[in-house]
C-alpha positions as CSV (number, residue, x, y, z in Angstrom):
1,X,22.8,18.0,-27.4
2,X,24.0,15.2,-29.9
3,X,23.9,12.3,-27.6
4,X,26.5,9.5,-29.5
5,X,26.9,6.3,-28.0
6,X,30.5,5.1,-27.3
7,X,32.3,3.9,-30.8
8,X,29.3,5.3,-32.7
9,X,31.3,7.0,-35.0
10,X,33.8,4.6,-36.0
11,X,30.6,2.1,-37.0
12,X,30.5,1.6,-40.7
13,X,27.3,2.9,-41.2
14,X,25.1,2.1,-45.0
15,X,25.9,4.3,-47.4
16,X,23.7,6.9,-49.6
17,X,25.0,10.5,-49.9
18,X,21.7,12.4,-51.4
19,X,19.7,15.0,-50.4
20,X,16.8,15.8,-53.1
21,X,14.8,18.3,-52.8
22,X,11.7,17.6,-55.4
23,X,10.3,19.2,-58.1
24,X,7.9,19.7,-59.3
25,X,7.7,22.5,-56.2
26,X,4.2,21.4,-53.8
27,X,1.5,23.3,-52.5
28,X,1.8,27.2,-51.8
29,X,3.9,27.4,-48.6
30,X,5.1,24.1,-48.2
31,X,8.8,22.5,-48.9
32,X,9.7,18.6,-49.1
33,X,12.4,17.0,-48.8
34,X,14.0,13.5,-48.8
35,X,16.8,12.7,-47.2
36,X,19.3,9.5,-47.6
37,X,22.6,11.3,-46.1
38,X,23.0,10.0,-42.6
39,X,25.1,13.1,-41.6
40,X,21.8,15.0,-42.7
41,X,19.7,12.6,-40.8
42,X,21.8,13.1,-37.2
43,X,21.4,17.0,-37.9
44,X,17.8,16.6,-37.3
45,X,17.8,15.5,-33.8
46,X,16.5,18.5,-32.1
47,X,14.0,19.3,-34.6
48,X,12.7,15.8,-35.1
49,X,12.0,15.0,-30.9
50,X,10.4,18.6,-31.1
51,X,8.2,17.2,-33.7
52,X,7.6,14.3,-32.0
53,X,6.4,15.8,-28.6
54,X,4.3,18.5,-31.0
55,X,2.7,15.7,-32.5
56,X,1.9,14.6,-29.4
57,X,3.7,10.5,-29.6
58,X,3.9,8.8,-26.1
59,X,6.0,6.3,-27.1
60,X,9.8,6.1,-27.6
61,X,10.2,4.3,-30.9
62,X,9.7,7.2,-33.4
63,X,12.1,9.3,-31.2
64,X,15.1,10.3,-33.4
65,X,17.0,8.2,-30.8
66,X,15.4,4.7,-31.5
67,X,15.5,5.8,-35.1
68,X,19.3,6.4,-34.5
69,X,20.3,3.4,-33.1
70,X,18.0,1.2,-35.0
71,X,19.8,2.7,-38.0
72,X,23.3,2.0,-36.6
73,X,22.9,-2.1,-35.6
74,X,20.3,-2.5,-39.0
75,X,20.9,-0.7,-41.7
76,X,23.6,-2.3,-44.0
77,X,22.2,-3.0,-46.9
78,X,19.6,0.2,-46.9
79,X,18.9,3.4,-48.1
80,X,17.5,6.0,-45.8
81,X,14.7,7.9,-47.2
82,X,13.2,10.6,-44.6
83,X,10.5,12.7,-46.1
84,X,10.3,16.1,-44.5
85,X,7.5,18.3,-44.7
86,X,8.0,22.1,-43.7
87,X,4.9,24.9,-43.7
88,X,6.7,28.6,-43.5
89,X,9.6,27.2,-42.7
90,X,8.3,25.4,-39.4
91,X,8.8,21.3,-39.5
92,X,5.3,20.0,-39.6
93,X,5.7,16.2,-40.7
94,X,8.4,13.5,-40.9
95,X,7.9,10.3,-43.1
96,X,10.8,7.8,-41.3
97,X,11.4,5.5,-44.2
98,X,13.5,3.2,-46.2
99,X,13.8,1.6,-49.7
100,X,15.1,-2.2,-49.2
101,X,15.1,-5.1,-50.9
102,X,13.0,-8.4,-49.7
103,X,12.0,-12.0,-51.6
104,X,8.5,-11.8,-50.7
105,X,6.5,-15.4,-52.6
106,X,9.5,-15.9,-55.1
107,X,9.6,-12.8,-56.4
108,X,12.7,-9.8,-56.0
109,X,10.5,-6.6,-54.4
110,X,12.1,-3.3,-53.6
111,X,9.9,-1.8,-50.8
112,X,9.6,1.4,-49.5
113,X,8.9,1.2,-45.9
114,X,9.3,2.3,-42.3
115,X,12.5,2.1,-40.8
116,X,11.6,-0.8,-38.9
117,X,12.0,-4.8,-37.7
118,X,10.4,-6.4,-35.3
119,X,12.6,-5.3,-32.5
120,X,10.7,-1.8,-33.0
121,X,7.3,-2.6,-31.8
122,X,5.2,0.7,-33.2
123,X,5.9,2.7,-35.8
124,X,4.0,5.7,-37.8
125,X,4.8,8.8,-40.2
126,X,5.4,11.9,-37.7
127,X,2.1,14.9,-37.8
128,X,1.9,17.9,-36.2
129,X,-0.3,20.0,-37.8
130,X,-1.6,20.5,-41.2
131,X,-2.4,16.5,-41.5
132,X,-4.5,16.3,-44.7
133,X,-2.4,18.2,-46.5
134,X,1.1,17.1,-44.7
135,X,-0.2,13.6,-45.7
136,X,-0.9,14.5,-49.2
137,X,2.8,16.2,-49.7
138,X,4.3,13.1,-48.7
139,X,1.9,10.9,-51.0
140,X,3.1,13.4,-54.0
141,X,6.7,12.5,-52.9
142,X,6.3,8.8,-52.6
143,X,4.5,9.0,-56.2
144,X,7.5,11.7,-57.9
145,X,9.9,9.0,-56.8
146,X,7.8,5.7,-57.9
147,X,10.6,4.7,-59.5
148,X,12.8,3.5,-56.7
149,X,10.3,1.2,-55.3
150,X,7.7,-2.2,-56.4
151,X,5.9,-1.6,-53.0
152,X,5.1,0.3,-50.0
153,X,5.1,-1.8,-46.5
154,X,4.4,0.8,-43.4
155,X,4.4,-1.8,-40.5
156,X,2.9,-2.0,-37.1
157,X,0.7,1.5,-37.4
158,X,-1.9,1.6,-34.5
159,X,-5.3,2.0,-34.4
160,X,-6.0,5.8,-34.5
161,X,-3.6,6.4,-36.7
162,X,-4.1,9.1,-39.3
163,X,-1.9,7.1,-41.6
164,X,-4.3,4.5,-41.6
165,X,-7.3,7.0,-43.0
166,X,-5.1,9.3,-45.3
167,X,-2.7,6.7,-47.5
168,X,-5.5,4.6,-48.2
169,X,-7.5,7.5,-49.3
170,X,-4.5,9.2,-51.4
171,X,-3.2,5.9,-53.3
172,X,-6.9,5.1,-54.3
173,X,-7.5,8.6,-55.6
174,X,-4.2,7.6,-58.4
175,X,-5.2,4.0,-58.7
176,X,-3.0,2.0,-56.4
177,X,-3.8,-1.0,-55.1
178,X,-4.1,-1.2,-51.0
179,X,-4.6,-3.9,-48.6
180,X,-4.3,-4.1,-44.6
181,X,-3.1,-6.7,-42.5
182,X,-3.8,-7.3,-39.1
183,X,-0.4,-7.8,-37.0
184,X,-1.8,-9.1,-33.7
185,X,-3.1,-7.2,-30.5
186,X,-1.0,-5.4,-27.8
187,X,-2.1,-5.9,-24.6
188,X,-1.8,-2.5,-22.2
189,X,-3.4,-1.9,-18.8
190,X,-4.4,1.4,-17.7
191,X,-3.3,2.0,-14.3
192,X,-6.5,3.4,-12.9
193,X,-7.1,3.5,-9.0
194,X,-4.7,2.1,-6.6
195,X,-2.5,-1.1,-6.4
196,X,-4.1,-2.8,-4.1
197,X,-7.5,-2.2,-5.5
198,X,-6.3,-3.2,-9.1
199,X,-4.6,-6.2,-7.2
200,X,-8.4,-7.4,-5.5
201,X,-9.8,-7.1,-9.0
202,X,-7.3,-9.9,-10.3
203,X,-8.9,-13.9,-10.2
204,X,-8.7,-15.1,-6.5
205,X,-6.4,-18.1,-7.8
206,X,-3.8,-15.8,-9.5
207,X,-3.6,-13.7,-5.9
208,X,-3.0,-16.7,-4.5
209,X,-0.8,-18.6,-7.0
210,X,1.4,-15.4,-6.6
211,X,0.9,-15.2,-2.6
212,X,2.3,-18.9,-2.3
213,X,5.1,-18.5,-4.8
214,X,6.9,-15.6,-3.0
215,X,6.4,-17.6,0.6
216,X,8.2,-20.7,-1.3
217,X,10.7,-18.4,-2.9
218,X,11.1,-16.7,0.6
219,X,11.9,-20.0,2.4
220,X,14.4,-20.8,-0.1
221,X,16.6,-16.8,0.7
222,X,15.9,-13.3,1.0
223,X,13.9,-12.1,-1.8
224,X,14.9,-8.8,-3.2
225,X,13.2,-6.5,-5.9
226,X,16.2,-4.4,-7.3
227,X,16.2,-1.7,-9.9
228,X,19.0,0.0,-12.1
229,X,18.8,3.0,-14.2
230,X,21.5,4.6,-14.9
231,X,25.6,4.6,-13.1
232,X,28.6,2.5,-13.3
233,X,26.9,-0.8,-13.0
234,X,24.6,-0.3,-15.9
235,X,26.4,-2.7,-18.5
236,X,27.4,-5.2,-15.9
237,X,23.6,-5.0,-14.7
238,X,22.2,-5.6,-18.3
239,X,24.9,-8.3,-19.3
240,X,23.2,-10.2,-16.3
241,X,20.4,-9.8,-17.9
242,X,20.8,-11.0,-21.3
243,X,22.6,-14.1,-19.7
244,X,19.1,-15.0,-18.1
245,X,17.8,-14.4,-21.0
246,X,19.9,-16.8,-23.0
247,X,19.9,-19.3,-20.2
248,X,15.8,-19.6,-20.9
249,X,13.8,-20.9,-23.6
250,X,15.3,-18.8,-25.6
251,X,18.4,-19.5,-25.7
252,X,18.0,-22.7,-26.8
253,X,15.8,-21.6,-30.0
254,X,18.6,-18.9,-31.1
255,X,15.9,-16.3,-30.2
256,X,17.9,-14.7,-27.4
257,X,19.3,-11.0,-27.9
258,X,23.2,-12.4,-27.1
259,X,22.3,-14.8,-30.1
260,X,22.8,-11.8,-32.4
261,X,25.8,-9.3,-32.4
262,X,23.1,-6.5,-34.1
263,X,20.7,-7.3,-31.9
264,X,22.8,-6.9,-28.7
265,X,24.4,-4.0,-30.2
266,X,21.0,-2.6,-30.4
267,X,19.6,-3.5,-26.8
268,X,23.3,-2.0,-25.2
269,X,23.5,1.0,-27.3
270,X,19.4,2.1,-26.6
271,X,20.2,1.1,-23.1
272,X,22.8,3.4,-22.5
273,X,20.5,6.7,-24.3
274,X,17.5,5.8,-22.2
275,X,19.7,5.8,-18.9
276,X,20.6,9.3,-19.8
277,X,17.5,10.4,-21.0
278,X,15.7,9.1,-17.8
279,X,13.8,6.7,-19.3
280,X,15.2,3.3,-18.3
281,X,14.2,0.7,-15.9
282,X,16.0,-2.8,-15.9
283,X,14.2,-4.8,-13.1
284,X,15.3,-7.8,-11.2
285,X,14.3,-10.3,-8.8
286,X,17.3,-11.4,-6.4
287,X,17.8,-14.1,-4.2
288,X,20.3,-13.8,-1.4
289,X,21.9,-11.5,-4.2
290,X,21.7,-13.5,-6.9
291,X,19.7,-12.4,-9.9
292,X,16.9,-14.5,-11.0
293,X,14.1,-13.1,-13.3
294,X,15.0,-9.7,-15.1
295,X,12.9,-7.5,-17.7
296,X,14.0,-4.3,-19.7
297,X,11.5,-1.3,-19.8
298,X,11.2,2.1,-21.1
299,X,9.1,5.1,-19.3
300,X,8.2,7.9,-21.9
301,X,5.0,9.9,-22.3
302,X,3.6,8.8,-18.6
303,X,3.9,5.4,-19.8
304,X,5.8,2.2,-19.6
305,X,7.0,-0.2,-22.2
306,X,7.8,-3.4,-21.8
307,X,10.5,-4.8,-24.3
308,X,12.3,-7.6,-23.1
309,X,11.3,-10.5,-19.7
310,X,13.4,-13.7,-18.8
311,X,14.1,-15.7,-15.6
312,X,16.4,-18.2,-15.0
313,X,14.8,-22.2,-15.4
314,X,16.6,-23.4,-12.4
315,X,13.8,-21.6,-10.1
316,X,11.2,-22.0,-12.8
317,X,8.9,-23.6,-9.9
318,X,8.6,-20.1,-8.1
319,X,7.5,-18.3,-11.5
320,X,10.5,-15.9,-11.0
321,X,9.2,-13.7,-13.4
322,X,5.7,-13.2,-12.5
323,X,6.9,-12.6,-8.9
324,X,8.7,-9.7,-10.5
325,X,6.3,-8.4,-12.6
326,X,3.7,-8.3,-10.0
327,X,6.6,-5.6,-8.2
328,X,6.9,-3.7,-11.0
329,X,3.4,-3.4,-11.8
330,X,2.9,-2.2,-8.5
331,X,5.8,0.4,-8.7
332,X,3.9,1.5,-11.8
333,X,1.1,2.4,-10.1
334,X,2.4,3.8,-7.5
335,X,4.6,6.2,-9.5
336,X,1.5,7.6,-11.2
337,X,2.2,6.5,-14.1
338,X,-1.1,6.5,-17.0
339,X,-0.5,2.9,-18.5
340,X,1.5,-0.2,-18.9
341,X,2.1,-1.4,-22.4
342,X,2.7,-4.8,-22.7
343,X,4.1,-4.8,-26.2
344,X,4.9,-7.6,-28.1
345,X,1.8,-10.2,-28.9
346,X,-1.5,-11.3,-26.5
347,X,0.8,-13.9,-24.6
348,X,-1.9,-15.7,-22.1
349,X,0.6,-14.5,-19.3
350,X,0.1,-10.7,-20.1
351,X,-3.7,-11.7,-20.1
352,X,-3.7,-12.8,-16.7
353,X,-3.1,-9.5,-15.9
354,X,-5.1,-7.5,-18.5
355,X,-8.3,-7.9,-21.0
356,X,-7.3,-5.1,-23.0
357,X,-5.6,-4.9,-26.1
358,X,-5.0,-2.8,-29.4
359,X,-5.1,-4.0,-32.4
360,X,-2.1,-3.0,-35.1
361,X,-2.0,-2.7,-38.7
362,X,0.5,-2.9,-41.8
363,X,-0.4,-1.2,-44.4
364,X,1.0,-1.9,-48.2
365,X,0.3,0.0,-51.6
366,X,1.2,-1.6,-55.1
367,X,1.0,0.2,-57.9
368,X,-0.6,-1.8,-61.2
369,X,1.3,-4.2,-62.6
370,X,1.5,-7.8,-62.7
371,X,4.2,-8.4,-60.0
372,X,2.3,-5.7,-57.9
373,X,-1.1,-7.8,-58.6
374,X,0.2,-11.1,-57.9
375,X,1.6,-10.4,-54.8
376,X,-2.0,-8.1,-53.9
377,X,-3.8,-11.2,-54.7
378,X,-1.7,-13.7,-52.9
379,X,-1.6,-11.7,-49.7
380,X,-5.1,-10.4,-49.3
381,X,-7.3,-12.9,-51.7
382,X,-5.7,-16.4,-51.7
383,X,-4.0,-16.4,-48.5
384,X,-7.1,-14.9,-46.5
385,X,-9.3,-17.6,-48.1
386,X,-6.9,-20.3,-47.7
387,X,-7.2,-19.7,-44.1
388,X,-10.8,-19.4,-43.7
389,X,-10.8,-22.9,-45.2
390,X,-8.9,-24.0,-42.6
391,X,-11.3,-22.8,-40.3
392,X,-14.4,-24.2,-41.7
393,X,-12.5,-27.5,-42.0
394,X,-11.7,-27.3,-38.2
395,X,-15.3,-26.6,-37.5
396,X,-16.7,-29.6,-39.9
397,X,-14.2,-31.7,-38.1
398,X,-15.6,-30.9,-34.6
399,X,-19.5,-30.6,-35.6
400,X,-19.0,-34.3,-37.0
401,X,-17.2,-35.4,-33.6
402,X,-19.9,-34.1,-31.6
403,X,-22.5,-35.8,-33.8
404,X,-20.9,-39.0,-33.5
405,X,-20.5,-38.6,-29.8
């Protein structure tokens, strides 16, 4: 079933009306294909989430409805280019990617890359079976079509990723240049155990920080976790939420989602596929009715995601927020649920509830040349050691203190 969000097809959406199939033909049995026709993209729904849940992908942002909707709100100005990889006719391997244009240190760069922004928070080629040689037909299509881009940019790829072992491996074998930089670390927690035995294991302050807070919070109303995940009240329920958001922090540094029309688009239109598909949770904390703290969450593969947290600053004294997260942590659990993914970056908040983190990657390839080489060497030679000067300069500073002292 095509799921379309309301007005979805009445959005202009980017242009590019070809389907190639390449040539020279590849390997004995196998058949590539890109694809930059959005119609030709939307009739690969029901064979792409087969190919995700084949390939065995517990989170929702290589689904073809992320990929949809992220397409929708942020693709002016792209070109889809979908690699497909078919063995006997069976779909075996999807390459989500696009060719864009960026100013990366002064210099015009067309990039091939996933379809991604930060608002996706992981991102990988899609592998069934076959990998080596699934990997090494899309490698010979990236290289037959070297013409449309400076530079490859695959963003946010996470460790264990076969993309990470095989690119690397296939560019070097034709002399490409490749480089990997560290994005951050995700923290998760597995939910192992109970609640309450997970809950004992946390620092005695933070039970107690958390204890005090709800008894404050308590004397002020009634305290109320509430939940909503699909009906009639879903937009009203997640409007509510974005005006928390804006009302915080972030709404002040122009970071909120209602500070950008795509980006609300994006949040409302993802909201209204993951109440259908089961998958949403938008928690608040209420008082005497009113809603105070609010987060936006996805479950998918045994598994939730957290995307988006806010409270409202008027009751910033009760940690709102961590009053809620502490409920649906514990809902979490009690729902069997494998893991909570944090997403996002190792905030000291998320820490306080977790030690664990995994590290992501991006991965670029440049072919040679001297645009390709200056921006190799400014990215993974100067920049690196420019940085570890830094470091050594902080550490002189603070050896010479602590001399003097």
């Amino acid at each position: 079933m095509n799921l379309r969000p309301a007005g979805e097809s009445t959005m202009k959406q980017p242009t590019a009306t070809l389907l190639v199939r390449d040539l020279p033909p590849p390997a004995t049995g196998f058949t590539v294909e890109v694809i930059s026709d959005y119609r030709a993209f939307l009739g690969l729904e029901s064979s792409w989430n087969d190919l995700v849940h084949r390939a065995g992908i517990d989170h929702p942002f290589l689904t073809h409805e992320w990929v949809r909707t992220w397409w929708q709100c942020f693709g002016s100005g792209k070109t889809l280019h979908i690699i497909t990889v078919q063995r006997g006719g069976e779909l075996v391997a999807i390459a989500p990617m696009m060719l864009s244009k960026e100013r990366i240190y002064g210099l015009n760069v067309r990039l091939l890359e996933f379809i991604y922004n930060k608002y996706t928070e992981r991102f990988d080629f899609i592998v069934a079976r076959d990998a080596p040689e699934s990997y090494r037909q899309i490698w010979s299509s990236v290289v037959r079509q070297r013409h449309l881009w400076d530079a490859i940019r695959l963003c946010q790829l996470p460790p264990g990723s076969r993309t990470l072992e095989e690119i690397p491996r296939l560019a070097s074998e034709d002399g490409f240049l490749t480089g990997l930089w560290h994005s951050g670390d995700v923290p998760y927690l597995r939910l192992a155990g109970s609640w309450d035995s997970y809950f004992q294991s946390l620092r005695s302050k933070r039970r107690s920080n958390l204890r005090r807070r709800l008894k404050g919070l308590n004397g002020v109303g009634l305290v109320a976790h509430e939940v909503v995940r699909s009906g009639d009240q879903l937009q009203t329920a997640l409007e509510d939420g974005l005006s928390i958001e804006a009302a915080s922090w972030k709404g002040d540094e122009g970071t909120a989602i209602r500070c950008s029309p795509e980006v609300r688009e994006f949040y409302k239109r993802m909201a209204e596929i993951a109440a259908h598909r089961g998958w949403l949770l938008l928690d608040f904390l209420t008082l005497n009715g009113r809603r105070i703290a609010f987060d936006y969450c996805l479950c998918f593969g045994g598994k939730q995601y957290l995307l988006k947290t806010s409270y409202d600053p008027l009751f910033a004294q009760y940690s709102p927020y961590h009053l809620l997260f502490s409920m649906v942590l514990q809902r979490a659990f009690e729902a069997g649920l494998e893991e909570f993914d944090f997403l996002g970056v190792n905030d000291d908040w998320k820490l306080e509830w977790t030690r664990e983190t995994r590290p992501h990657q991006w991965l670029y390839v440049f072919p040679h040349g001297f645009r390709a080489h200056l921006i190799y060497g400014i990215k993974f030679r100067i920049l690196p050691r420019l940085k570890e000067l830094r470091i050594e300069g902080r550490k002189s500073k603070t050896e010479e203190t602590e001399d003097r002292g």
